[in-house]
LOKE-662271 format. One record per atom (N, C-alpha, C, O, CB): residue in three letters; residue number from 1; x negated, y, z; atom name. Coordinates in Angstrom, 2 decimals, always signed. Glycine has a CB too. Example, Ala and Ser with C-alpha at 12.3 -4.5 7.8 and 13.67 -1.06 7.14 Angstrom:
2
+------+-----+---------+---------+---------+------+
| rest |  nr |    east |   north |      up | atom |
+------+-----+---------+---------+---------+------+
|  ALA |   1 |  -13.19 |   -5.69 |   +7.80 |    N |
|  ALA |   1 |  -12.30 |   -4.50 |   +7.80 |   CA |
|  ALA |   1 |  -13.20 |   -3.30 |   +7.80 |    C |
|  ALA |   1 |  -14.24 |   -3.32 |   +8.46 |    O |
|  ALA |   1 |  -11.31 |   -4.47 |   +9.05 |   CB |
|  SER |   2 |  -12.85 |   -2.25 |   +7.08 |    N |
|  SER |   2 |  -13.67 |   -1.06 |   +7.14 |   CA |
|  SER |   2 |  -12.90 |   +0.03 |   +7.87 |    C |
|  SER |   2 |  -13.41 |   +1.14 |   +8.04 |    O |
|  SER |   2 |  -14.08 |   -0.60 |   +5.72 |   CB |
+------+-----+---------+---------+---------+------+
! end
This chain:
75
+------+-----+---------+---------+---------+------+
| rest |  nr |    east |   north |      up | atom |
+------+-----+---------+---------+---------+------+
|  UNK |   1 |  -13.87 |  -17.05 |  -15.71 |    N |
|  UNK |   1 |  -13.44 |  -15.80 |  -15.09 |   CA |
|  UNK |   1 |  -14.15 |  -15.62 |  -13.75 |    C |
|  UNK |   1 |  -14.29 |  -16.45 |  -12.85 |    O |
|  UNK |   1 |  -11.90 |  -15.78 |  -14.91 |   CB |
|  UNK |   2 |  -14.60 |  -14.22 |  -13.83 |    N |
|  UNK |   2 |  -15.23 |  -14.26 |  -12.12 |   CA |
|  UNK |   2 |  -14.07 |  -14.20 |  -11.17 |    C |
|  UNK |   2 |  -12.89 |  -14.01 |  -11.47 |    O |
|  UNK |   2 |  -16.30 |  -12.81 |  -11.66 |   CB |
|  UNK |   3 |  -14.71 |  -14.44 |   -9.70 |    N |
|  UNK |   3 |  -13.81 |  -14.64 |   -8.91 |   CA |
|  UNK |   3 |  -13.62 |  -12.76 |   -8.18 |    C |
|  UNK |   3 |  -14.43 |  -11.92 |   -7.77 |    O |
|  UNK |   3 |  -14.36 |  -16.08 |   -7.85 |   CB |
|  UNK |   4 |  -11.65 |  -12.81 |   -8.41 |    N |
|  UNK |   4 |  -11.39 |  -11.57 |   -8.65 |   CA |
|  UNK |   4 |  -11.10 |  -10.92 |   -7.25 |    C |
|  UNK |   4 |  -10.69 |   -9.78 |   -7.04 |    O |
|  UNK |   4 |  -10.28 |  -11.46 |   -9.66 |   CB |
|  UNK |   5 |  -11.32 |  -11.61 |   -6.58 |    N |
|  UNK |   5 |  -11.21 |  -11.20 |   -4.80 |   CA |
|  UNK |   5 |  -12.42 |  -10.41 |   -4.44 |    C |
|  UNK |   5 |  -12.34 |   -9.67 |   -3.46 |    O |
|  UNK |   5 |  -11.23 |  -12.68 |   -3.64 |   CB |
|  UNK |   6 |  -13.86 |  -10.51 |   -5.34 |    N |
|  UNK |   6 |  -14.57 |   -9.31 |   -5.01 |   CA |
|  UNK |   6 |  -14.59 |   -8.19 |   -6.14 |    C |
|  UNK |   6 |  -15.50 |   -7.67 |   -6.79 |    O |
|  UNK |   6 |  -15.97 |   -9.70 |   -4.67 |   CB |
|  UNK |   7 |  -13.37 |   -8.05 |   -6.12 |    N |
|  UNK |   7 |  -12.96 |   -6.53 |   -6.73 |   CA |
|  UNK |   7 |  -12.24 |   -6.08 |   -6.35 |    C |
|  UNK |   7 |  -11.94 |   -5.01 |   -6.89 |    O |
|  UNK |   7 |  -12.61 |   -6.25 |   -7.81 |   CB |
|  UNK |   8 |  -11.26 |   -6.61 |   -4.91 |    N |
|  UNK |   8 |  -10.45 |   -5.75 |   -4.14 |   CA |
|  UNK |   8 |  -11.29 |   -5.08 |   -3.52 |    C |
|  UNK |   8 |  -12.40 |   -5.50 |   -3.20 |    O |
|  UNK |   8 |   -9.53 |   -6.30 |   -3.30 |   CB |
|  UNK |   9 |  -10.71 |   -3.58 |   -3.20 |    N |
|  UNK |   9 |  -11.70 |   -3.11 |   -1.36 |   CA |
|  UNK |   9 |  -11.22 |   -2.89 |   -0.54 |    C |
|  UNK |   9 |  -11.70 |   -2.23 |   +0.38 |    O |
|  UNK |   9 |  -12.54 |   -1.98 |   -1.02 |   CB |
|  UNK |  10 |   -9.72 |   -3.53 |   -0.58 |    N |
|  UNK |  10 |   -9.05 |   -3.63 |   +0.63 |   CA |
|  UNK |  10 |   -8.99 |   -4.48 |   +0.61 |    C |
|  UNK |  10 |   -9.60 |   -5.25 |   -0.13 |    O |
|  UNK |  10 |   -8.09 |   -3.18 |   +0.99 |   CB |
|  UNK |  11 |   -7.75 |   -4.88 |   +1.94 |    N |
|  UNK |  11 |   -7.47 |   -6.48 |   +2.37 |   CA |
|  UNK |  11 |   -6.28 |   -6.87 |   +1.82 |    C |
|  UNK |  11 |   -5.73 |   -5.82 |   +1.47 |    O |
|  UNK |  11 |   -7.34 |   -6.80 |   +3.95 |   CB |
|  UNK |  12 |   -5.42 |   -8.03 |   +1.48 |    N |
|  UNK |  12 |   -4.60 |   -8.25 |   +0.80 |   CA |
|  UNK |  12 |   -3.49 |   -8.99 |   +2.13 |    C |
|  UNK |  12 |   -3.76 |   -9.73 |   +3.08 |    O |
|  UNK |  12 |   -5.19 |   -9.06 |   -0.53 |   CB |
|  UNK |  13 |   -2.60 |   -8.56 |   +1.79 |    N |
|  UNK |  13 |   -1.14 |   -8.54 |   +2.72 |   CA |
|  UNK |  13 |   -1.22 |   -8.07 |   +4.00 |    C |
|  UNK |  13 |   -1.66 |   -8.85 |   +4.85 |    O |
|  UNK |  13 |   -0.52 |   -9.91 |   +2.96 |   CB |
|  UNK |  14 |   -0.83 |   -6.74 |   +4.41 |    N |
|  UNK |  14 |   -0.82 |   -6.19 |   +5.85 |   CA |
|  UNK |  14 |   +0.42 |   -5.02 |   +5.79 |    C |
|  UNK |  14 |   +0.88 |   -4.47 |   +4.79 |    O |
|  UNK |  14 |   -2.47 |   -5.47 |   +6.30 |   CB |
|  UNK |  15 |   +0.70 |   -4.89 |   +6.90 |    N |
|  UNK |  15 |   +1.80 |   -4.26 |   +7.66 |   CA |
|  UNK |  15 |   +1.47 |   -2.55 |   +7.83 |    C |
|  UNK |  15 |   +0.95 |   -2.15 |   +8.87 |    O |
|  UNK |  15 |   +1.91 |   -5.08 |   +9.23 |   CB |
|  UNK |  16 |   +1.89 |   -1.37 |   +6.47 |    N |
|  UNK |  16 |   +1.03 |   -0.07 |   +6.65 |   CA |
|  UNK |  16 |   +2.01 |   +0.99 |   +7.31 |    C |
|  UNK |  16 |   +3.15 |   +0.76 |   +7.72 |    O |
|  UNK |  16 |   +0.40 |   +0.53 |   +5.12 |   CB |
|  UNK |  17 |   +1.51 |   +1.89 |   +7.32 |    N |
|  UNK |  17 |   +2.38 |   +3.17 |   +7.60 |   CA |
|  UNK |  17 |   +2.22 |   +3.81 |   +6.26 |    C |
|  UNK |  17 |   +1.29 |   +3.43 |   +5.55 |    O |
|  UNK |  17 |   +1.86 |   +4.20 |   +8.92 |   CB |
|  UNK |  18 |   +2.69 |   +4.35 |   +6.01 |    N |
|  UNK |  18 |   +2.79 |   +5.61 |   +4.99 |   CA |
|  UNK |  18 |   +2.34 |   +7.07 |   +5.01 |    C |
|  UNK |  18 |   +3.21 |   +7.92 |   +5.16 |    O |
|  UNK |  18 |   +3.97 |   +5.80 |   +4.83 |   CB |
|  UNK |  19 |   +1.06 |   +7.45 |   +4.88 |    N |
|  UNK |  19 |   +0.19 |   +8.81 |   +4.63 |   CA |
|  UNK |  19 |   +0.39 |   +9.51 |   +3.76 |    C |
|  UNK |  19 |   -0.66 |  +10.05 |   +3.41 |    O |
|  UNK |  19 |   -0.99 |   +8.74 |   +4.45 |   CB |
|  UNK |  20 |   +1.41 |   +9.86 |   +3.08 |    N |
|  UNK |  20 |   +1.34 |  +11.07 |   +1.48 |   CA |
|  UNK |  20 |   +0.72 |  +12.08 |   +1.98 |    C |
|  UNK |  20 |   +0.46 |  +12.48 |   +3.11 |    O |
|  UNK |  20 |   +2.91 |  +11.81 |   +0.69 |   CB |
|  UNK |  21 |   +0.44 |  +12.55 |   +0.44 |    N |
|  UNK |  21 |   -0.63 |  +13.81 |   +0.51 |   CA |
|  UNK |  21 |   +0.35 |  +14.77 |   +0.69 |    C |
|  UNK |  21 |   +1.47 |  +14.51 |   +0.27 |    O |
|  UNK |  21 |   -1.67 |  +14.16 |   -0.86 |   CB |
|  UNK |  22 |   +0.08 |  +16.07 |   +1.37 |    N |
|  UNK |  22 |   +0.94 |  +17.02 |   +1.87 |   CA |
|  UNK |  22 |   +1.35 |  +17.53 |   +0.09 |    C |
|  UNK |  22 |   +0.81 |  +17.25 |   -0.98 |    O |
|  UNK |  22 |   +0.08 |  +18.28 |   +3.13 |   CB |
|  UNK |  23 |   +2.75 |  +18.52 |   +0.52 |    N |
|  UNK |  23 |   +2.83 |  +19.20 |   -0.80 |   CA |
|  UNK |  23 |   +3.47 |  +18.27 |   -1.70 |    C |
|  UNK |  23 |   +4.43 |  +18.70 |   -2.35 |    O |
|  UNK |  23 |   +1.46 |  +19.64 |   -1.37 |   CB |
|  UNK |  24 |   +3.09 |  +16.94 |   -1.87 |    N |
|  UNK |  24 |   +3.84 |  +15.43 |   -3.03 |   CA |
|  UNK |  24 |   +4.69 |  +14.32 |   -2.30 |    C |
|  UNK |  24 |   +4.98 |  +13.17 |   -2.64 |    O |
|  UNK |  24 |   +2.42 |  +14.27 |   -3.83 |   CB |
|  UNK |  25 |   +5.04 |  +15.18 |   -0.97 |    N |
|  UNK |  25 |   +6.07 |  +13.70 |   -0.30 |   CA |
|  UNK |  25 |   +7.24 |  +14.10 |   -1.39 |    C |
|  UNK |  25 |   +7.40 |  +13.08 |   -2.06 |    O |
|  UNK |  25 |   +6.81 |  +13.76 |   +1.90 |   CB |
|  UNK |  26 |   +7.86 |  +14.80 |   -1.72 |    N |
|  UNK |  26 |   +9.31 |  +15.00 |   -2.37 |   CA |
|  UNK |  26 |   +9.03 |  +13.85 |   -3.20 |    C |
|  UNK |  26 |   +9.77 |  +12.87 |   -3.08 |    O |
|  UNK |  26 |   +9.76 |  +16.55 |   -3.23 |   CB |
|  UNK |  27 |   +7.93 |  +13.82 |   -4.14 |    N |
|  UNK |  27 |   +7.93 |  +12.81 |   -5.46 |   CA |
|  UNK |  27 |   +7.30 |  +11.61 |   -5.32 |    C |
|  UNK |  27 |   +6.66 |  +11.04 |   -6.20 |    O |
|  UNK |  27 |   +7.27 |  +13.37 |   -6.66 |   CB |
|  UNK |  28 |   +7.52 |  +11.17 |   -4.00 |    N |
|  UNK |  28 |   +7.41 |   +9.11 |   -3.65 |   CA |
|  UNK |  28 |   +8.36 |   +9.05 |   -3.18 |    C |
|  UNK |  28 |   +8.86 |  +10.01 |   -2.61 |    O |
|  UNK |  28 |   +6.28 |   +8.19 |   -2.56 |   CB |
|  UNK |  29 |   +9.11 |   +7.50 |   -3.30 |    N |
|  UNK |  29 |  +10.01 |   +6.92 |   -2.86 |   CA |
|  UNK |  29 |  +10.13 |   +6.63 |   -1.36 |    C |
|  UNK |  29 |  +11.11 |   +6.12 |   -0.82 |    O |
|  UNK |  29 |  +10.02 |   +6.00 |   -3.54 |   CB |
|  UNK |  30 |   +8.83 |   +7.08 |   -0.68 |    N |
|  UNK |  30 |   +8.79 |   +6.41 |   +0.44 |   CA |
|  UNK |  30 |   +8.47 |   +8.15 |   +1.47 |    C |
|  UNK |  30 |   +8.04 |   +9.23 |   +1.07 |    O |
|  UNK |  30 |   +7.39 |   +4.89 |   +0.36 |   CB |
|  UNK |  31 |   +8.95 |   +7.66 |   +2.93 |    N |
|  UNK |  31 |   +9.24 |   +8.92 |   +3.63 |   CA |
|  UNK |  31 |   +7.71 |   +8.53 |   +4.52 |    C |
|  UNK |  31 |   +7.24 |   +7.39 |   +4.59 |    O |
|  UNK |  31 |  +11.05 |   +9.08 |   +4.60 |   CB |
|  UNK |  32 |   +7.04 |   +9.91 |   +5.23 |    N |
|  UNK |  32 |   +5.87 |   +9.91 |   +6.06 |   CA |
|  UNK |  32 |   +6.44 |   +8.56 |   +7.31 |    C |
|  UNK |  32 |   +7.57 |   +8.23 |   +7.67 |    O |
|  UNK |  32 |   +5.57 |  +11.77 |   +6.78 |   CB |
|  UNK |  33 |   +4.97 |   +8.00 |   +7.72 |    N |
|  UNK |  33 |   +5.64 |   +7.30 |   +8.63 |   CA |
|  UNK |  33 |   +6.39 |   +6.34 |   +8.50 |    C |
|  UNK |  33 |   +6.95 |   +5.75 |   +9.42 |    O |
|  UNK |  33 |   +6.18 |   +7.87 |   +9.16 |   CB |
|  UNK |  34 |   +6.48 |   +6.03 |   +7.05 |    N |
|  UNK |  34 |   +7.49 |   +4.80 |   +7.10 |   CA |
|  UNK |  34 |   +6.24 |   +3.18 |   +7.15 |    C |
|  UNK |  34 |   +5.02 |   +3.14 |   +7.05 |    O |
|  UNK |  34 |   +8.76 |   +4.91 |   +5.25 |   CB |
|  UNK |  35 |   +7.27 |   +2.09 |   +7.35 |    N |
|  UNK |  35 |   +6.47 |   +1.37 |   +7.42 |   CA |
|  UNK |  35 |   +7.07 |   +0.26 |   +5.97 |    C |
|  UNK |  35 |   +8.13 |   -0.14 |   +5.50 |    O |
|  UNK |  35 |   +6.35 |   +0.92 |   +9.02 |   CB |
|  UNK |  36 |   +5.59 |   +0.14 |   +5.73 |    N |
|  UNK |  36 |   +5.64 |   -0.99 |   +4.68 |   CA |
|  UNK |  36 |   +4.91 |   -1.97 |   +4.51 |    C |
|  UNK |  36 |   +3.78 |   -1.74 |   +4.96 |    O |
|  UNK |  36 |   +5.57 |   -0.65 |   +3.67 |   CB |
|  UNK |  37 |   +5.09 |   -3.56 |   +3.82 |    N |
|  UNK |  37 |   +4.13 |   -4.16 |   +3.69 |   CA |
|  UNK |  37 |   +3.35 |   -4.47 |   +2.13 |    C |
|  UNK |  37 |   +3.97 |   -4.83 |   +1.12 |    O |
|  UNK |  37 |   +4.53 |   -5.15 |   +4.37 |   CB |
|  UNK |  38 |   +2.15 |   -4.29 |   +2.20 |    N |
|  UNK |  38 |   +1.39 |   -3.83 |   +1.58 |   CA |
|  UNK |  38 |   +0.72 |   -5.48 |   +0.64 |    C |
|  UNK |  38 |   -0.24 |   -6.04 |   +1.17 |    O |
|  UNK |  38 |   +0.47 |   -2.85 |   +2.65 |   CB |
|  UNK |  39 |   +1.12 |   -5.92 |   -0.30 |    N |
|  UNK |  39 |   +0.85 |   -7.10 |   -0.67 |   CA |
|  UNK |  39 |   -0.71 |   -7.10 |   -1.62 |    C |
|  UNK |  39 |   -1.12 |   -8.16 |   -2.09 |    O |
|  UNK |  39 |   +2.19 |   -7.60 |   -1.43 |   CB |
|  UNK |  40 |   -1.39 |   -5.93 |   -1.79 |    N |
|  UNK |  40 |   -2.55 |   -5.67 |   -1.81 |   CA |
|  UNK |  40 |   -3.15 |   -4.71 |   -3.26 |    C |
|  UNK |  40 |   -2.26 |   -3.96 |   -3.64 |    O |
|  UNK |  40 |   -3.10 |   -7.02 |   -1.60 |   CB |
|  UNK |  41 |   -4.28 |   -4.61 |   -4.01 |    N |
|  UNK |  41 |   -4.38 |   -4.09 |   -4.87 |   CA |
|  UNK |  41 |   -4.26 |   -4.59 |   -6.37 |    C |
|  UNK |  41 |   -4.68 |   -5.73 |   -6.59 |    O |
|  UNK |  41 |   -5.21 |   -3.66 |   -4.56 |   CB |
|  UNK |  42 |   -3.83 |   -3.99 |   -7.27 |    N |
|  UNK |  42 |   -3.43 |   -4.57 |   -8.17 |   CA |
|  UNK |  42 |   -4.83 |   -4.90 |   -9.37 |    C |
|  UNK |  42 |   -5.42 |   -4.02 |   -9.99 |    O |
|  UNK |  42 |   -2.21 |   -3.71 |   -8.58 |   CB |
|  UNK |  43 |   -5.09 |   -6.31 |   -9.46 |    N |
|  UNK |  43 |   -6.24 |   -6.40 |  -10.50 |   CA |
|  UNK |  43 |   -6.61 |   -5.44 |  -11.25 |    C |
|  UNK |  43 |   -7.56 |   -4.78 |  -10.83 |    O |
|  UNK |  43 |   -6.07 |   -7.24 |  -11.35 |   CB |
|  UNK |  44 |   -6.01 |   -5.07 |  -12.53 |    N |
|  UNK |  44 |   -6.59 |   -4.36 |  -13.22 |   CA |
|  UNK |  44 |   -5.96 |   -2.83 |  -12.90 |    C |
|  UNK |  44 |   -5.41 |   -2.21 |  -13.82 |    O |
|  UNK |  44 |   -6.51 |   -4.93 |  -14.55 |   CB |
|  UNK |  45 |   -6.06 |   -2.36 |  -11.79 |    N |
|  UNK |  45 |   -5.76 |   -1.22 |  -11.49 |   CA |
|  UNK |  45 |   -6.26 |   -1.12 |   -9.81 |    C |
|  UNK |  45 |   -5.60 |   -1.42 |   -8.82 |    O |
|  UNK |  45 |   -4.23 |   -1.00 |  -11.88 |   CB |
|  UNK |  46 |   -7.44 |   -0.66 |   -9.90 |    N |
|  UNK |  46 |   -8.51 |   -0.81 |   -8.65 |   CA |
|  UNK |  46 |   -7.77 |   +0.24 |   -7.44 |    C |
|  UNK |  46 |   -6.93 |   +1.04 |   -7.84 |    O |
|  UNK |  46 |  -10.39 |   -0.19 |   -9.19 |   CB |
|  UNK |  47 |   -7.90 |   +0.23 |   -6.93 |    N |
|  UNK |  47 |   -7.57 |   +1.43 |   -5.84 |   CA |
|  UNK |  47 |   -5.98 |   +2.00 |   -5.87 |    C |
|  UNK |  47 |   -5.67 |   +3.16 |   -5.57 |    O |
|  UNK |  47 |   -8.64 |   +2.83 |   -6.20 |   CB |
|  UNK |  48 |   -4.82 |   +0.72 |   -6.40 |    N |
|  UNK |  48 |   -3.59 |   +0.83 |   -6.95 |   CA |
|  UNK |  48 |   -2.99 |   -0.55 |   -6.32 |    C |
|  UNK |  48 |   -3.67 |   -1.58 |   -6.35 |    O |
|  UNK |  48 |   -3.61 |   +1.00 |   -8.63 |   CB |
|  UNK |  49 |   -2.07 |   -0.52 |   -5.92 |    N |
|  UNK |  49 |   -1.45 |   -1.30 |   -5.27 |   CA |
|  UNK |  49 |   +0.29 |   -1.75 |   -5.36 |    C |
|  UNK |  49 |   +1.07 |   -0.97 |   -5.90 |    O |
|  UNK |  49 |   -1.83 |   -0.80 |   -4.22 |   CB |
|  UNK |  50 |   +0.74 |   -3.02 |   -4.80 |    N |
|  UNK |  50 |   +2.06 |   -3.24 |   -4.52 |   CA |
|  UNK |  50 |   +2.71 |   -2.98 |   -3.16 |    C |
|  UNK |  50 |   +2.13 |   -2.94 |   -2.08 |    O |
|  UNK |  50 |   +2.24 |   -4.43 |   -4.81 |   CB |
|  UNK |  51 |   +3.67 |   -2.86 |   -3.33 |    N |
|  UNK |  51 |   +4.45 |   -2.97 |   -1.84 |   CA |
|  UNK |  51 |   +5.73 |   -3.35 |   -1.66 |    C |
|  UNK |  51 |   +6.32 |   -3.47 |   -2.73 |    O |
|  UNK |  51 |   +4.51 |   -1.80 |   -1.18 |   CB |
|  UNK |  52 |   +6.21 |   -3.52 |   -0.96 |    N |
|  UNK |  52 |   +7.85 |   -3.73 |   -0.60 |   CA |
|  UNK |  52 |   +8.04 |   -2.45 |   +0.74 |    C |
|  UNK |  52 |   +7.16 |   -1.91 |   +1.41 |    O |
|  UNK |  52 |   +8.24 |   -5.78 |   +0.13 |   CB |
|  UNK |  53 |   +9.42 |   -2.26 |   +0.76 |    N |
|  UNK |  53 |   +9.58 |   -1.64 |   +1.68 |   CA |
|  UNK |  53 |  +10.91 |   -2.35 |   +2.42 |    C |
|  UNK |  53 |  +11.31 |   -3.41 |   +1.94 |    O |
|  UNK |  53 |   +9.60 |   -0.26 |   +1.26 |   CB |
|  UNK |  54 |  +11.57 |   -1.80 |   +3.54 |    N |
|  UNK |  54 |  +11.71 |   -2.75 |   +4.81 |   CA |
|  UNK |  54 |  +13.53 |   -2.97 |   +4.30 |    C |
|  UNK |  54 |  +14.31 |   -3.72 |   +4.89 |    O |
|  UNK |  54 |  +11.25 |   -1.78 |   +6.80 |   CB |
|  UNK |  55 |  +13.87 |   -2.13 |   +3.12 |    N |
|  UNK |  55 |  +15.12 |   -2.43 |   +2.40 |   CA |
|  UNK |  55 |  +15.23 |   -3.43 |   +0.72 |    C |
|  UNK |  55 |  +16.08 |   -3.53 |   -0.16 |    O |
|  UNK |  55 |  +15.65 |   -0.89 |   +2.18 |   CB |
|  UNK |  56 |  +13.41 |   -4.20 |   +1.02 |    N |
|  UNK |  56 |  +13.57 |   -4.79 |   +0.27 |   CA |
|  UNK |  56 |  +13.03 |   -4.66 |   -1.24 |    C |
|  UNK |  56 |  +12.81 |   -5.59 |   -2.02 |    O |
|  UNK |  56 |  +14.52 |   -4.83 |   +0.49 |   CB |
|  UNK |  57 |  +12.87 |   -3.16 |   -1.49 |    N |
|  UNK |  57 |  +12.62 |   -2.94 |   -2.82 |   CA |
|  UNK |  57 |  +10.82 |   -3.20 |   -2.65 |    C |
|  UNK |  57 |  +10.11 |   -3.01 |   -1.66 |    O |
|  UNK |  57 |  +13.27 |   -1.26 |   -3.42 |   CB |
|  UNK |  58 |  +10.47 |   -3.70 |   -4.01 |    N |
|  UNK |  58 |   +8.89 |   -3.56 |   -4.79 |   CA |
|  UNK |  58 |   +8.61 |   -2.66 |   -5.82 |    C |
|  UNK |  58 |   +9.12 |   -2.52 |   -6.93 |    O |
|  UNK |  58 |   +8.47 |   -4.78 |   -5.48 |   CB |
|  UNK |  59 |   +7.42 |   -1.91 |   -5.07 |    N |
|  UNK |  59 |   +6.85 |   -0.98 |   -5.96 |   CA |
|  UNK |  59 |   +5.60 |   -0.89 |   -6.07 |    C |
|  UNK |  59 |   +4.97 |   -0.89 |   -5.01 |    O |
|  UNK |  59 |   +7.20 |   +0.11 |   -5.76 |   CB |
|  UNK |  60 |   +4.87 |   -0.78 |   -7.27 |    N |
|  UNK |  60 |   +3.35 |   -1.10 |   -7.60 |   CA |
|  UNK |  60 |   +3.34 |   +0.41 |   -8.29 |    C |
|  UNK |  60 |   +4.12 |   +1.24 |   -8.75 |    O |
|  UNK |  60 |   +2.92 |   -2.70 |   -8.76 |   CB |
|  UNK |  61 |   +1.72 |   +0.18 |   -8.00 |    N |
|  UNK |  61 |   +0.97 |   +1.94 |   -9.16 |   CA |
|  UNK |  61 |   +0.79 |   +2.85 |   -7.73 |    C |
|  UNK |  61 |   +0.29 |   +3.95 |   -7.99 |    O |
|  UNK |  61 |   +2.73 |   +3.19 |  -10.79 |   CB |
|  UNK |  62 |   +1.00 |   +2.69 |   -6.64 |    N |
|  UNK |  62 |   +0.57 |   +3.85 |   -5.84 |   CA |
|  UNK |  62 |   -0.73 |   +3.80 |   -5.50 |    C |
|  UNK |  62 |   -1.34 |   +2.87 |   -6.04 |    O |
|  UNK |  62 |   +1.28 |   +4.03 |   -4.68 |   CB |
|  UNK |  63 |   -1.38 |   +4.53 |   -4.74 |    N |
|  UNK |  63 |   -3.16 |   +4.33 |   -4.25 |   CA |
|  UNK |  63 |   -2.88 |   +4.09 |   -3.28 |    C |
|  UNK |  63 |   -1.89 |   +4.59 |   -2.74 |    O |
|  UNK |  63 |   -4.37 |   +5.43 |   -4.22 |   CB |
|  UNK |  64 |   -4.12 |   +2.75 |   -2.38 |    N |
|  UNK |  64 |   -4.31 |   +2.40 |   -1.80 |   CA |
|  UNK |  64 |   -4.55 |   +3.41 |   +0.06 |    C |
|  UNK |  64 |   -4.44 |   +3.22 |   +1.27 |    O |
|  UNK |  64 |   -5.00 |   +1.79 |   -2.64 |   CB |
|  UNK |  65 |   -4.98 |   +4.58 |   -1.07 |    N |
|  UNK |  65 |   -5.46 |   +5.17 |   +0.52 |   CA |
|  UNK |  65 |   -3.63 |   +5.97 |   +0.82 |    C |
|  UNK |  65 |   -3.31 |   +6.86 |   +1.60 |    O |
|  UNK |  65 |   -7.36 |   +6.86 |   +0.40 |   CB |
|  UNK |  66 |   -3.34 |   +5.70 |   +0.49 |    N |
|  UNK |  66 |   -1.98 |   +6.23 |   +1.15 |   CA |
|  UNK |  66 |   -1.15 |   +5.63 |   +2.34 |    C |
|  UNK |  66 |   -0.25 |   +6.28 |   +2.88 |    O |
|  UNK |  66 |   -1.07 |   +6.23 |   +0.16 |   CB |
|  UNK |  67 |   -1.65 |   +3.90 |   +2.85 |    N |
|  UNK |  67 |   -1.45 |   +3.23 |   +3.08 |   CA |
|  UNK |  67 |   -2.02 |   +2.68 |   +3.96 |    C |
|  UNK |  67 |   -2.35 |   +1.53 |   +3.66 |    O |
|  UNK |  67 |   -1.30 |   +2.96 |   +2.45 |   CB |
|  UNK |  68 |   -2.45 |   +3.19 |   +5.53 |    N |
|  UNK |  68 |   -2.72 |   +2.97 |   +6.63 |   CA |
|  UNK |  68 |   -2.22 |   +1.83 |   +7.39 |    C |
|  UNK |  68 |   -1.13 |   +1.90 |   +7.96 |    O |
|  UNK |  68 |   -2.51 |   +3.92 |   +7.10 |   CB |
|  UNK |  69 |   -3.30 |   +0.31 |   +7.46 |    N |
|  UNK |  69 |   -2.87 |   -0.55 |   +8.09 |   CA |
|  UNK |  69 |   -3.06 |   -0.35 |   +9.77 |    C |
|  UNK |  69 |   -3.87 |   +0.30 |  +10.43 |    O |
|  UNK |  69 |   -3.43 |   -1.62 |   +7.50 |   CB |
|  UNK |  70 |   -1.85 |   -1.28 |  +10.18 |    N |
|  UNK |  70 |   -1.12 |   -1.02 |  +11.52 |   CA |
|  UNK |  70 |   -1.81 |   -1.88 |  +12.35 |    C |
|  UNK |  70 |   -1.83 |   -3.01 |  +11.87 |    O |
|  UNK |  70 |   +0.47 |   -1.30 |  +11.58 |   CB |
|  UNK |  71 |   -2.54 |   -1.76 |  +13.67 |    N |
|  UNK |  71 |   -2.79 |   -2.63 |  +14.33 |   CA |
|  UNK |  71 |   -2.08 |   -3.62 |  +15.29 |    C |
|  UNK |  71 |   -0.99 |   -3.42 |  +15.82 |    O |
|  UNK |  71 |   -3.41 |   -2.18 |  +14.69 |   CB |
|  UNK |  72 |   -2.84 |   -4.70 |  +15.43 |    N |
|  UNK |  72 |   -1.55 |   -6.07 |  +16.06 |   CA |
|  UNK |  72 |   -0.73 |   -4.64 |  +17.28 |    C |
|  UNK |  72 |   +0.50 |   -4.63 |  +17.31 |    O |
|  UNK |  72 |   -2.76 |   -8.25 |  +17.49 |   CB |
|  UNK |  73 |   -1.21 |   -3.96 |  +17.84 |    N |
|  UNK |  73 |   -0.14 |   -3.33 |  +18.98 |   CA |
|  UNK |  73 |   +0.51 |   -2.53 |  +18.10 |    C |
|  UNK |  73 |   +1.57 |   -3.09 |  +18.40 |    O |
|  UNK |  73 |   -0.74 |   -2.42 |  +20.35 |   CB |
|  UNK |  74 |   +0.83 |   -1.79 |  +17.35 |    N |
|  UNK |  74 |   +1.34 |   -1.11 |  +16.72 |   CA |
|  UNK |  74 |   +2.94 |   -1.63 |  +15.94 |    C |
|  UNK |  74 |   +3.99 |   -0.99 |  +15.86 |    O |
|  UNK |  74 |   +0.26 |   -0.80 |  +16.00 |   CB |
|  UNK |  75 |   +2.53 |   -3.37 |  +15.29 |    N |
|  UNK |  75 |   +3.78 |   -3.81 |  +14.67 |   CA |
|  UNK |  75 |   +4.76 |   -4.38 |  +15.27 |    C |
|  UNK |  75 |   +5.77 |   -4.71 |  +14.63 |    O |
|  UNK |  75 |   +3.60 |   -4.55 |  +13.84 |   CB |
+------+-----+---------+---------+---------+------+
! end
């Protein structure tokens, strides 16, 4: 098996904010601005990702670019 870390194109486990596309916040679970941590992209689903949010729940299948990592001053 090749090694599957160069098929992420993000980074794997970081601290994001939450960007929805205008017009589709009603239909994600998650509110603008919220913060989540981002446990990275999902193998066979490139540019698709997991997360938890800060009550605990995991949710996978969203896109990556929705998901603005936080800098060390920020968390």
């Amino acid at each position: 098996m090749k090694n599957p870390s160069k098929k992420f194109n993000k980074p794997v486990g970081y601290v994001a904010r939450v960007n929805l596309p205008k017009g589709y916040s009603n239909q994600y679970p998650f509110e603008n601005g919220e913060t989540v941590f981002v446990f990275g992209e999902i193998y066979l689903m490139p540019e698709h990702c997991v997360v938890a949010t800060r009550d605990g729940k995991v949710l996978w299948g969203y896109h990556t670019e929705h998901f603005i990592p936080l800098t060390e001053d920020e968390i």
